[in-house]
VOGU-3710 file (C-alpha; in Angstrom, 3 decimals, decimal comma):
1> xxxxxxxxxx> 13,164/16,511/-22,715  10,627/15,547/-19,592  9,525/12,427/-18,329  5,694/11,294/-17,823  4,439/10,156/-14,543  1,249/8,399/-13,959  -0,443/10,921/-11,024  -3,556/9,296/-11,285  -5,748/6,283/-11,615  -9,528/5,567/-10,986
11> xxxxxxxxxx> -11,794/2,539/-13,210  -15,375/2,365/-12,996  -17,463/-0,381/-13,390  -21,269/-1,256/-13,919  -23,293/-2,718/-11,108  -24,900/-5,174/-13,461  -23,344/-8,309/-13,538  -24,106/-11,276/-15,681  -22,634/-14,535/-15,092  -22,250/-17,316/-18,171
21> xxxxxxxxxx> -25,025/-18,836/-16,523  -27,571/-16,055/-17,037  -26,125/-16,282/-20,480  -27,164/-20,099/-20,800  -30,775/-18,732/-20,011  -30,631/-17,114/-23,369  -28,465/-18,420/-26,203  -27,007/-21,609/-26,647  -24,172/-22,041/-24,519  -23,112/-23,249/-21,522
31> xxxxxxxxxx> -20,294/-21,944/-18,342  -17,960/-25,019/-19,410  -18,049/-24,271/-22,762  -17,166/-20,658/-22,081  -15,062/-20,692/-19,590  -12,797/-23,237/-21,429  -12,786/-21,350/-24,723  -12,432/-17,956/-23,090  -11,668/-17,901/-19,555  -14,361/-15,877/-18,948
41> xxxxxxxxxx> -16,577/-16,146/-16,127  -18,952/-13,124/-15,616  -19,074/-9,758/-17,353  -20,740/-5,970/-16,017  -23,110/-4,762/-18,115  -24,113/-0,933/-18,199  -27,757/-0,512/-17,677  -30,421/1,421/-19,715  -29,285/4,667/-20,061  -25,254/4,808/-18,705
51> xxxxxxxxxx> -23,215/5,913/-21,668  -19,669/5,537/-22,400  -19,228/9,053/-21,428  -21,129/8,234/-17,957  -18,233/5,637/-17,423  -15,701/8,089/-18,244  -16,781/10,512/-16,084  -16,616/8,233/-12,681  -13,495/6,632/-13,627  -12,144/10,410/-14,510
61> xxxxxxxxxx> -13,486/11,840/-11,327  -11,429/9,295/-9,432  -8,251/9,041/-11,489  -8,128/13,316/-11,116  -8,543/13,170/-7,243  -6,030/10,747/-6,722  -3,631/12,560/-8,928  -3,363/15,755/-6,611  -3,269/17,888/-9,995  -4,632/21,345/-10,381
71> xxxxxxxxxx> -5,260/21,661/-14,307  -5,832/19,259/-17,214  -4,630/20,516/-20,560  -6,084/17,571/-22,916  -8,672/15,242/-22,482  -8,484/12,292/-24,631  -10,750/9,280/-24,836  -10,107/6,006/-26,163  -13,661/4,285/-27,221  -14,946/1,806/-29,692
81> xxxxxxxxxx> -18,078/2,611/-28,448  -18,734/6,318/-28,693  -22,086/8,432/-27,143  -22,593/9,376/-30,997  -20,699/9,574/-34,089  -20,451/13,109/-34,002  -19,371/14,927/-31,677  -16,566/12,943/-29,868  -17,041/11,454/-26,660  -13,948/13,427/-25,186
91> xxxxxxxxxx> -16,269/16,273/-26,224  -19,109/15,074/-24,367  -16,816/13,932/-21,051  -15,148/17,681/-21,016  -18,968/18,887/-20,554  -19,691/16,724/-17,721  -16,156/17,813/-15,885  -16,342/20,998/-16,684  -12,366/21,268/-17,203  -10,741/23,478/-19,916
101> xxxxxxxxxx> -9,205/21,591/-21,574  -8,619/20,835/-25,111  -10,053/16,956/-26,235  -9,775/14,193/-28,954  -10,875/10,457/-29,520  -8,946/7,723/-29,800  -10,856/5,255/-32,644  -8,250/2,359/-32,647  -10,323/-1,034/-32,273  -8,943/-2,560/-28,345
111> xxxxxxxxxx> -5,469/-1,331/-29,536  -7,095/2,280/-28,457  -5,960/3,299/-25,403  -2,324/1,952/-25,675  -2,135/4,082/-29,110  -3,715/7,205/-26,770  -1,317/6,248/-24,405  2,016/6,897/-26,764  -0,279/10,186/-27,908  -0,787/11,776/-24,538
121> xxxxxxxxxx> 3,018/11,077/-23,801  4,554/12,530/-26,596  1,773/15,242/-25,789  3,894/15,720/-22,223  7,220/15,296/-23,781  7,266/17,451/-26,331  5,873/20,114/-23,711  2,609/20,531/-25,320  0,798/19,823/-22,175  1,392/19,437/-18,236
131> xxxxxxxxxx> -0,915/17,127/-17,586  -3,500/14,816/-19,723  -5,956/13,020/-18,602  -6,359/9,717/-20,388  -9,222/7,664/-20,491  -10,539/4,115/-21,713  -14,223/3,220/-21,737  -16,671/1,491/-23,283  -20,131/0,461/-23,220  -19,732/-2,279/-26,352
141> xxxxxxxxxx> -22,129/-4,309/-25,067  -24,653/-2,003/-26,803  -22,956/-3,176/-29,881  -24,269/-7,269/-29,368  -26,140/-9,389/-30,763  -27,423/-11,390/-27,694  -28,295/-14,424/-29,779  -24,884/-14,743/-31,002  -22,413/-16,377/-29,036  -19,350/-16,237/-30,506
151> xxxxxxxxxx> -19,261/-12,225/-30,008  -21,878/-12,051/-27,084  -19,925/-13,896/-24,615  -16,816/-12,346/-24,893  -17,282/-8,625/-23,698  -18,259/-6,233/-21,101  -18,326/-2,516/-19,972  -16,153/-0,639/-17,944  -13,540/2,840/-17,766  -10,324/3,108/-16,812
161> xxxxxxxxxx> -8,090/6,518/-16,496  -4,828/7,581/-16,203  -3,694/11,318/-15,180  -0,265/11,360/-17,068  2,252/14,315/-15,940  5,065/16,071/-17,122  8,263/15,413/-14,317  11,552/16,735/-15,236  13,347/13,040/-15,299  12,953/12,192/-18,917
171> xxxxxxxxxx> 13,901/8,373/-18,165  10,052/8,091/-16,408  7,412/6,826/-18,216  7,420/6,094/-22,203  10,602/4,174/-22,885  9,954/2,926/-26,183  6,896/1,432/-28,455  6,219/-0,191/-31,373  2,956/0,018/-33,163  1,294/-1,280/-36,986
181> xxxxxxxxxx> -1,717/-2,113/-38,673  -3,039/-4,517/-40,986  -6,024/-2,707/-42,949  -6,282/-5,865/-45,296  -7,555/-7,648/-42,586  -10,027/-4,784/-41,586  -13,363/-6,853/-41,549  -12,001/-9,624/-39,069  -13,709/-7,538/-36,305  -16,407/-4,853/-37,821
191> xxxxxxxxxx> -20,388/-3,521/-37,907  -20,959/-3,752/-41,056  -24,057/-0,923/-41,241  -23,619/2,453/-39,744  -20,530/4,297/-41,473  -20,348/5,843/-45,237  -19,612/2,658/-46,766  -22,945/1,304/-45,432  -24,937/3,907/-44,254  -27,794/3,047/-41,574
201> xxxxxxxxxx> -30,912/1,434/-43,194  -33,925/0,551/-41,087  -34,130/-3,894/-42,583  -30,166/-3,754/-41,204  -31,822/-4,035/-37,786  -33,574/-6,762/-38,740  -30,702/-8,183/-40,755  -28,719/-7,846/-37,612  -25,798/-5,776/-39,467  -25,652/-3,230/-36,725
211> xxxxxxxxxx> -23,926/-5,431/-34,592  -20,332/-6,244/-33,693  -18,866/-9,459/-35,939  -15,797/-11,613/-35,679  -13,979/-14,160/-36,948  -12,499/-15,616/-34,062  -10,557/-17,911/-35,495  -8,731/-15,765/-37,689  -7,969/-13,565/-35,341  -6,518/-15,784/-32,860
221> xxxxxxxxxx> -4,418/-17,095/-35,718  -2,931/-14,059/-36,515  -2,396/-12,338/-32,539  -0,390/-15,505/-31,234  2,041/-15,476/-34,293  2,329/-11,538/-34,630  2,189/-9,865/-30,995  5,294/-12,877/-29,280  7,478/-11,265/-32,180  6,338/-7,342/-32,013
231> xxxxxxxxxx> 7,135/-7,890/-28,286  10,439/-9,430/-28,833  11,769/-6,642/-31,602  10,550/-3,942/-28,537  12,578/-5,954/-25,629  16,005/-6,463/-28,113  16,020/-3,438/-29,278  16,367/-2,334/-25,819  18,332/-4,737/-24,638  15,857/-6,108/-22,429
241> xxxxxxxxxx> 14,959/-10,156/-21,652  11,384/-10,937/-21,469  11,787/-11,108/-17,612  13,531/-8,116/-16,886  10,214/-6,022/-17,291  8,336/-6,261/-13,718  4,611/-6,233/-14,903  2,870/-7,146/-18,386  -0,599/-5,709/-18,781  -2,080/-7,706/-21,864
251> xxxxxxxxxx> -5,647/-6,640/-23,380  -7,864/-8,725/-22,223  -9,097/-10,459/-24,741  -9,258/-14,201/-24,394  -7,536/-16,071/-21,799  -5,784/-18,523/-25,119  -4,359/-15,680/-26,214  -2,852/-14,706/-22,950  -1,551/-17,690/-22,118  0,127/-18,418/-26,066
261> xxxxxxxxxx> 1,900/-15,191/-26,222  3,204/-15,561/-22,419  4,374/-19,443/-23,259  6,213/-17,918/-26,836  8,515/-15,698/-24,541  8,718/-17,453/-21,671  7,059/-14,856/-19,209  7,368/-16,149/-15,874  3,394/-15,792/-15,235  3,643/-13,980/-11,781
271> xxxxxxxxxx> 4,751/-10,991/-13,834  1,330/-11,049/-15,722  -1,887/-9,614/-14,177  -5,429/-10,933/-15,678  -8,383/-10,098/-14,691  -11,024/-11,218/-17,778  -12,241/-14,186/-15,652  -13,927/-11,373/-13,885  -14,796/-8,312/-16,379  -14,490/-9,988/-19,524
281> xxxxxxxxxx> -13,203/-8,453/-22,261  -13,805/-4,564/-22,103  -12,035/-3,520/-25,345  -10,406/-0,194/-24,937  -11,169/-0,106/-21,105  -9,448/-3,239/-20,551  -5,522/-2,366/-19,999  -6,025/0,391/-18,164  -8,187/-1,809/-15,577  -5,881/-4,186/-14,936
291> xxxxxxxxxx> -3,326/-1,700/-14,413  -5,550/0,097/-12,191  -5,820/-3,277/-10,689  -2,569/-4,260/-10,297  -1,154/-1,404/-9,024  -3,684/-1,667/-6,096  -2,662/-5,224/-5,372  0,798/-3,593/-5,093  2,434/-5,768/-7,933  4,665/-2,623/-9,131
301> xxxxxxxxxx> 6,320/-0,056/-7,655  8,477/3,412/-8,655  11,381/2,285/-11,230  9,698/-0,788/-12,567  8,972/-1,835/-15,637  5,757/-2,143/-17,324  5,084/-3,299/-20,794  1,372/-2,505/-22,059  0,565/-4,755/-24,815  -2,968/-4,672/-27,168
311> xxxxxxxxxx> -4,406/-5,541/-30,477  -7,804/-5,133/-31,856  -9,918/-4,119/-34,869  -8,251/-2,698/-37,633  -6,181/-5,034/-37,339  -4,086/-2,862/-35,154  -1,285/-3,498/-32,560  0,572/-2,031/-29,928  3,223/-2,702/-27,127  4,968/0,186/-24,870
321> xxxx> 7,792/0,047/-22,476  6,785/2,374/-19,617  9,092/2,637/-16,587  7,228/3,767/-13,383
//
């Protein structure tokens, strides 16, 4: 059995930022009222013309040079917001690299790149593959309705990557992980028009059913009383305190959320690193920029522990014990 070291990291972000007051300018709303509700305070939009796969590829670039590796076997990209439905982006990103390398998508709602994450390790484990480079990114904001502020406000674009490695100490890396999914609550975060249930038709533009839609409030219900407990079944079953881990990388989703699942367990908050005041929330790009971040800021070092926590559309969840 092998271990999985992280060899790489690079992020990428868009040099269009939009603060929540260029939002007032546009849609009802205001920087208190955001702020307070989200803990948001700007967002990076791409601009005309980046795709997801664009982000990928400078985030990539910069995770792979860092990483000092000479191959890549697998490619794999976690997106809700893909260059187009068919082919996959991981497709599209292997073009622009130019690496041989075999690729997939990971489809998972902001759950995405954690579920890639457990994917690309037992990828390394099992000997499948030396190295894998791993890669969240998203250019949702594509997907808004700029009129609507109870989606609009809440997201931005970005990429973050990961080079994962095989080493021969099988204690490195995935420790354990616990995952689900909640299809009965499926339409809590969807676009309604654009798949085989509800193919594209040209009034849904108008009708404003090819955008992202939420129900916040349902949603918030259901992460603050399911992810505390998830997290606590992980930690028991391996004999762990909430404490004992070194770093907790939540998806950044809403500041509430944050802050209710760290006062459940009792986190002491200097092990949690945030960063949503800043990008927003960047769905499947989102952990693996605050790790990116984090790890700059020098907030973990080899043998710590690192628990990667997300949730998103599906409804999906997932939390992984990773030891560095």
């Amino acid at each position: 059995m092998f271990g999985v070291k992280i060899s790489g990291l690079g992020m990428y972000i868009p040099t269009k930022k939009v603060s929540n007051f260029d939002l007032e300018k546009i849609m009802d709303t205001t920087d208190e009222w955001i702020y307070q509700r989200t803990g948001i305070k700007y967002r990076y939009i791409a601009e005309n013309g980046n795709t997801t796969s664009d982000l990928a590829l400078k985030a990539s670039q910069e995770a792979i040079a860092n990483s000092n590796v000479n191959s890549i076997d697998y490619i794999i990209v976690a997106t809700n917001s893909p260059d187009y439905i068919i082919p996959a982006t991981s497709s599209v990103l292997q073009g622009k690299l130019g690496i041989n390398a075999g690729s997939l998508d990971v489809f998972s709602g902001c759950t995405a790149f954690v579920y890639a994450l457990i994917v690309a390790s037992s990828l390394i484990k099992s000997n499948m593959a030396k190295n894998v480079l791993l890669v969240g990114s998203e250019t949702i904001s594509k997907y808004l309705d700029w009129e609507d502020r109870t989606v609009s406000i809440l997201l931005g674009d970005g990429a973050g990557a990961f080079v994962l490695s095989q080493v021969e100490d099988p204690n490195v890396g995935i420790i354990d992980a616990n995952v689900g999914t909640d299809g009965s609550k499926a339409e809590l975060i969807f676009i309604p028009v654009g798949g085989t249930k509800e193919p594209f038709y040209q009034q849904a533009v108008e009708e404003k059913k090819v955008y992202l839609k939420m129900q916040g409030r349902e949603v918030f219900k259901t992460v603050v009383s399911l992810i505390p407990e998830e997290i606590k079944k992980l930690l028991d079953k391996n004999g762990l305190k909430p404490n004992d881990v070194n770093l907790y990388i939540f998806h950044q989703a809403n500041i509430r959320i944050i802050n209710a699942i760290v006062e459940s367990l009792g986190i002491d908050e200097k092990r949690v690193y945030n960063n949503i005041e800043v990008y927003a929330n960047t769905s499947a790009a989102s952990v693996p920029i605050a790790f990116y971040e984090s790890y700059k800021k020098g907030m973990v070092k080899e043998g710590d522990l690192v628990l990667f926590s997300a949730f998103g559309a599906g409804l999906t969840w997932a939390n992984v014990l990773w030891k560095l």
